[in-house]
C-alpha positions in Angstrom: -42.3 7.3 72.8 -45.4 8.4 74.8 -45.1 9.2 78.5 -48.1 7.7 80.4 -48.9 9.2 83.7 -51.2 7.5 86.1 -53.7 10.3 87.3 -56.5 9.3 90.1 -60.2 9.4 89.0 -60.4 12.5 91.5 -57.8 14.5 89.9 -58.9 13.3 86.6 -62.7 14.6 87.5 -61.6 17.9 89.2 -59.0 19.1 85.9 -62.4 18.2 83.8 -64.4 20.2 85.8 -62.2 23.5 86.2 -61.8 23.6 82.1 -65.3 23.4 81.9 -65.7 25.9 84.3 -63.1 28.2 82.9 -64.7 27.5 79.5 -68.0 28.9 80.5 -66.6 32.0 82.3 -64.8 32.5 78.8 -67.9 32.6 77.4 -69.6 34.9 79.7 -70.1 38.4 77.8 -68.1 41.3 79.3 -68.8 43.9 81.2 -68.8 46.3 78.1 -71.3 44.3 76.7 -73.7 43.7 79.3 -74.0 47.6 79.6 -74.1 47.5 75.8 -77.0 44.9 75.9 -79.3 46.0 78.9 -80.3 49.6 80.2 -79.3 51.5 83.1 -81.8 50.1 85.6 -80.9 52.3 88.9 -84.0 54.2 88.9 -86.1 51.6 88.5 -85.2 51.0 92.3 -86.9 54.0 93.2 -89.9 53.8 91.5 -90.5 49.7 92.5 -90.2 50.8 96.6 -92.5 53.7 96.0 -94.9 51.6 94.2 -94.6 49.1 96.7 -95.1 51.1 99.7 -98.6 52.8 98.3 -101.3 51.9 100.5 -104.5 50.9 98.6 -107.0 50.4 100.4 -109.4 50.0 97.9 -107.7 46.8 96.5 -108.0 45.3 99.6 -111.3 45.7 100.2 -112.1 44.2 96.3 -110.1 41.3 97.3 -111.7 40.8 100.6 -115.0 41.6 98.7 -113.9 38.2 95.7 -112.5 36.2 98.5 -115.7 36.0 100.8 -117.9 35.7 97.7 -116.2 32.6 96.6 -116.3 31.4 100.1 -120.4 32.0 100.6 -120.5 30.3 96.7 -118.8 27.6 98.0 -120.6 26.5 100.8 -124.1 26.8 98.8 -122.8 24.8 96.1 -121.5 22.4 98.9 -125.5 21.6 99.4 -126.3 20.7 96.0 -125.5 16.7 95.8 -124.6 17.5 91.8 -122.0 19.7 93.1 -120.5 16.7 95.3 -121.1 14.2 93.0 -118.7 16.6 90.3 -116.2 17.1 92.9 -116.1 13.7 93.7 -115.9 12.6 90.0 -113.1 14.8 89.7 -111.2 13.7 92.9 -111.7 10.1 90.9 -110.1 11.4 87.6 -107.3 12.3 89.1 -106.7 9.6 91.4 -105.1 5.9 90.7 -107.8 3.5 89.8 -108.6 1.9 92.7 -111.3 -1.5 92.5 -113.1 -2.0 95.6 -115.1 -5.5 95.9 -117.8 -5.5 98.5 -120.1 -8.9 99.0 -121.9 -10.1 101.9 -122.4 -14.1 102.2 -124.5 -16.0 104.9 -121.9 -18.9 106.3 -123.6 -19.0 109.8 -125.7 -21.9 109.1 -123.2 -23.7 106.9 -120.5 -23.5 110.0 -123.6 -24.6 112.3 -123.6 -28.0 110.1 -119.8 -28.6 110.1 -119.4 -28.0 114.0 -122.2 -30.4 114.4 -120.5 -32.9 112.5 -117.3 -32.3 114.0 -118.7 -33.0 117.7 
């Protein structure tokens, strides 16, 4: 004989939940292997806050240098309609298909002749 015990769906779902979870933190490597696997990394501290600290003032002034070059290249190639026309082909590429219809039709004097009528 089988006992059958009625469980909630929430129970159910948490019980599934912690042995999964307790499965994946048996899997976990310990700490003997972690320190087995990967260096000592404390001095690397040091070295990454001295490194980042350094003033260089000679990087910034190449990057300031790049940055207003690409700027004054942008805004001469900004003249040039071939320029536009790419940039606008390219906007197009990567845009949804769009279909515009334009038409322009001359129902002035055909409306002249139906009001007429209608009077």
């Amino acid at each position: 004989m089988s006992e059958r015990a009625e469980v909630s769906f929430d129970a159910a779902l948490m019980m599934a939940i912690h042995a999964d979870a307790q499965k994946e933190l048996n899997e976990l490597p310990t700490p003997a292997q972690l320190k087995e696997r990967y260096p000592d990394t404390s001095r690397w501290d040091a070295r990454l806050q001295a490194a980042l600290h350094k003033h260089r003032p000679v990087l910034k002034r190449v990057l300031v240098a790049a940055m207003t070059l690409v700027i004054l290249t942008l805004g001469a190639l900004a003249v040039s309609a071939d320029f536009r026309k790419a940039v606008y082909t390219m906007i197009q590429k990567f845009l949804p298909i769009e279909m515009q219809l334009t038409y322009q039709a001359n129902f002035s004097s055909h409306l002249r002749t139906n009001n007429c009528q209608q009077l």
